[in-house]
TIRO-2110 file (N, C-alpha, C; in Angstrom, 1 decimal):
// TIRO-2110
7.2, -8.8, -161.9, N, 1, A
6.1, -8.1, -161.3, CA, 1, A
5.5, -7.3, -162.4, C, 1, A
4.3, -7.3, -162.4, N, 2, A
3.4, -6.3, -163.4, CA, 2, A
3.2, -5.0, -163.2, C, 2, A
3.4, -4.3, -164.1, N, 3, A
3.4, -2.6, -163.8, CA, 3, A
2.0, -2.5, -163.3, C, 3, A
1.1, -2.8, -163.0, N, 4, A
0.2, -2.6, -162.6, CA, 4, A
0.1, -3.3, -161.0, C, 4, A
1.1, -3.8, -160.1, N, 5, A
1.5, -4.2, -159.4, CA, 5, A
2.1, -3.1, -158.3, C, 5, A
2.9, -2.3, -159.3, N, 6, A
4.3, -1.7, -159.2, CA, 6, A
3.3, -0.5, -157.7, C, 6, A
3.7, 0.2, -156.9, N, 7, A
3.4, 0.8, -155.8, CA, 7, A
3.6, 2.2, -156.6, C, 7, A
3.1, 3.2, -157.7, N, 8, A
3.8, 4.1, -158.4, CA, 8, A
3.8, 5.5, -157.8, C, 8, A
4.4, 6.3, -157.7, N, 9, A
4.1, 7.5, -157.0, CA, 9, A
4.7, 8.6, -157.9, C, 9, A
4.2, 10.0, -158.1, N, 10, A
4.7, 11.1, -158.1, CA, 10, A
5.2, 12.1, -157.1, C, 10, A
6.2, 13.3, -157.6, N, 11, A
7.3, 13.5, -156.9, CA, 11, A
6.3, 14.9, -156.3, C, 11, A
6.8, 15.1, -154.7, N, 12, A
5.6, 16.3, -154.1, CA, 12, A
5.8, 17.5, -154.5, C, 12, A
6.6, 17.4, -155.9, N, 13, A
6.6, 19.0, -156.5, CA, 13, A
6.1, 18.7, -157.7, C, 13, A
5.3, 17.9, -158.1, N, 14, A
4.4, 17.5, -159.0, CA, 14, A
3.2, 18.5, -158.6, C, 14, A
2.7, 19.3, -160.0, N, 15, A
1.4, 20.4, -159.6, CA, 15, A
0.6, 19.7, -159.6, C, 15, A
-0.3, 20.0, -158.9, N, 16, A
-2.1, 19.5, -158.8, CA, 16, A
-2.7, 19.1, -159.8, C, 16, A
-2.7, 19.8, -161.2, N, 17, A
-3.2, 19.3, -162.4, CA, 17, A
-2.5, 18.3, -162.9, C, 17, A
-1.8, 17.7, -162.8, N, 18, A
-1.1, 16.6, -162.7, CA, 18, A
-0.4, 16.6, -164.4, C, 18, A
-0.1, 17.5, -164.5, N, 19, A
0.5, 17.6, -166.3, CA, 19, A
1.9, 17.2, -166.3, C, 19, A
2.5, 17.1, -167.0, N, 20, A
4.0, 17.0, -167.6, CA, 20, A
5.0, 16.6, -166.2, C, 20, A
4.6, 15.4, -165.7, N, 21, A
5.2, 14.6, -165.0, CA, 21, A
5.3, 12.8, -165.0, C, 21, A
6.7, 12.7, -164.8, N, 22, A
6.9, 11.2, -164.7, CA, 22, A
6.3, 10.7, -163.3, C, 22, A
6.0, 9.5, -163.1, N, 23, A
5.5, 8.7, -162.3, CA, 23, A
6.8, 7.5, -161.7, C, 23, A
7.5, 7.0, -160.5, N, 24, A
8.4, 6.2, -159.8, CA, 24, A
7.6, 5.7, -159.2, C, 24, A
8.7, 3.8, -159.2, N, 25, A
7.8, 3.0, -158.7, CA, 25, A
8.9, 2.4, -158.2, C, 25, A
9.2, 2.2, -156.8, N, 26, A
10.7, 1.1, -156.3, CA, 26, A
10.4, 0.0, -156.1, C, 26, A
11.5, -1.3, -156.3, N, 27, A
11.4, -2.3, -155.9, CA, 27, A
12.7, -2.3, -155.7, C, 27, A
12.8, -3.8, -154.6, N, 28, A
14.5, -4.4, -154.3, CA, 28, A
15.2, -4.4, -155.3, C, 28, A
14.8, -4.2, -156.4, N, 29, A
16.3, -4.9, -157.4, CA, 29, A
16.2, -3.5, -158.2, C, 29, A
15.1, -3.0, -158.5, N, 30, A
15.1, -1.6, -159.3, CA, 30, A
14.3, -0.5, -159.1, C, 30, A
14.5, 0.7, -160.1, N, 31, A
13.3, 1.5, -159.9, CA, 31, A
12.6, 1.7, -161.7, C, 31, A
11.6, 2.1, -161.6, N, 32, A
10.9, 2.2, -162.7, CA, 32, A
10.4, 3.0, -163.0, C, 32, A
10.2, 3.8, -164.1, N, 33, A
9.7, 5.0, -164.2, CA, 33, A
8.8, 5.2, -165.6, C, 33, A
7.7, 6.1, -165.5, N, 34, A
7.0, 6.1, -166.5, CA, 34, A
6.3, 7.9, -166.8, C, 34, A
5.5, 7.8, -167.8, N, 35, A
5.2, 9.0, -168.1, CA, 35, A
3.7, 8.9, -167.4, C, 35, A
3.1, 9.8, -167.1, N, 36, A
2.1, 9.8, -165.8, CA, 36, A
1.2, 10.0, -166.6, C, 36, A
1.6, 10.9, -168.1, N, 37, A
0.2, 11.3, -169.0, CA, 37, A
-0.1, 9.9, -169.8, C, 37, A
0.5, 9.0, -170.0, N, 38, A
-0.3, 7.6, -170.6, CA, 38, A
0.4, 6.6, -169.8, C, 38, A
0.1, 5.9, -168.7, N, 39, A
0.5, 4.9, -168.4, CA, 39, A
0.8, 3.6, -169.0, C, 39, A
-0.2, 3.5, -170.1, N, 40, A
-0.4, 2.1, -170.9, CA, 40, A
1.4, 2.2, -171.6, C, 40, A
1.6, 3.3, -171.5, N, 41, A
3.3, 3.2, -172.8, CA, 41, A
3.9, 2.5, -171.5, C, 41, A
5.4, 1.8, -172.5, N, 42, A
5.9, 0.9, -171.6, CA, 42, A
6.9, 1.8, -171.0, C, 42, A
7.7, 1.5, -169.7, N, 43, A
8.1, 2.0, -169.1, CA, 43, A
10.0, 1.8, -168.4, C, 43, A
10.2, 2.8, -168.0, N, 44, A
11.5, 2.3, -168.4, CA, 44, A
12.3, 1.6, -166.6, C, 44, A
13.4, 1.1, -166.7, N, 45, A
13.5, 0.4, -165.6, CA, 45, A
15.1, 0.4, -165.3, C, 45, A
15.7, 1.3, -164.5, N, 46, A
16.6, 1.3, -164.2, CA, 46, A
17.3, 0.3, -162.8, C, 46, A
18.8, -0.4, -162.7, N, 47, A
19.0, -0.9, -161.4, CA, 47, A
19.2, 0.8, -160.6, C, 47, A
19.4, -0.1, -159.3, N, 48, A
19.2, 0.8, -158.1, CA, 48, A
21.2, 1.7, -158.3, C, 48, A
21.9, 1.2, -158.7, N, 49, A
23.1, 2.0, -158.6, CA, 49, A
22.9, 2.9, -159.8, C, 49, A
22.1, 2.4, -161.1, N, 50, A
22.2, 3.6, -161.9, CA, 50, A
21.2, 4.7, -161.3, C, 50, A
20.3, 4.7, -161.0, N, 51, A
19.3, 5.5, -160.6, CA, 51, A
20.4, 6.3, -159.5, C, 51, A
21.0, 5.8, -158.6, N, 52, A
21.4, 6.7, -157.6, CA, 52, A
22.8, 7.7, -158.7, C, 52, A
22.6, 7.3, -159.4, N, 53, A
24.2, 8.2, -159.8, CA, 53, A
23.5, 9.2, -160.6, C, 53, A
21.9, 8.8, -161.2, N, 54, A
21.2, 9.8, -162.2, CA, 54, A
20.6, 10.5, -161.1, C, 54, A
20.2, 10.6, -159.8, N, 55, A
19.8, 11.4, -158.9, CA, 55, A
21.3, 12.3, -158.4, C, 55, A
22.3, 12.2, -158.2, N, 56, A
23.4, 12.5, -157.9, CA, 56, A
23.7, 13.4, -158.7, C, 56, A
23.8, 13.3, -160.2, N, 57, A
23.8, 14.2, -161.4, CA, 57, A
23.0, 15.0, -161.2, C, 57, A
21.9, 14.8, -161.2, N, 58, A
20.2, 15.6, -161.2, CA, 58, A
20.4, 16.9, -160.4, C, 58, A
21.1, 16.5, -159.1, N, 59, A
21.1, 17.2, -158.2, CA, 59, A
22.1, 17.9, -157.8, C, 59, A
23.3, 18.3, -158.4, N, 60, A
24.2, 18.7, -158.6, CA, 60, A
24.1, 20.2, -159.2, C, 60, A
25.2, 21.5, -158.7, N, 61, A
24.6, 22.9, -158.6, CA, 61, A
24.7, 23.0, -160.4, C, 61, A
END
């Protein structure tokens, strides 16, 4: 699938000006993530069990 394909969204604690935030894009097999301030850079693609253990971490006190 082409990143330009991809369904991309930012996270709703992303500020209005839209500065210094990554951009997520899910699909069945993965998720993908990019920097929101140049799309054109390539972007990176994690499977779905790494991503949940990096949200797991993330979120942890």
């Amino acid at each position: 699938m082409k990143t330009s394909e991809l369904g991309w969204f930012k996270s709703s604690y992303s500020s209005a000006q839209g500065d210094d935030c990554v951009e997520v894009a899910l699909t069945e097999e993965a998720v993908h993530v990019r920097d929101s301030k140049d799309v054109t850079r390539p972007h990176f693609t994690f499977g779905c069990e790494e991503w949940a253990r990096f949200v797991l971490f993330a979120a942890r006190d």
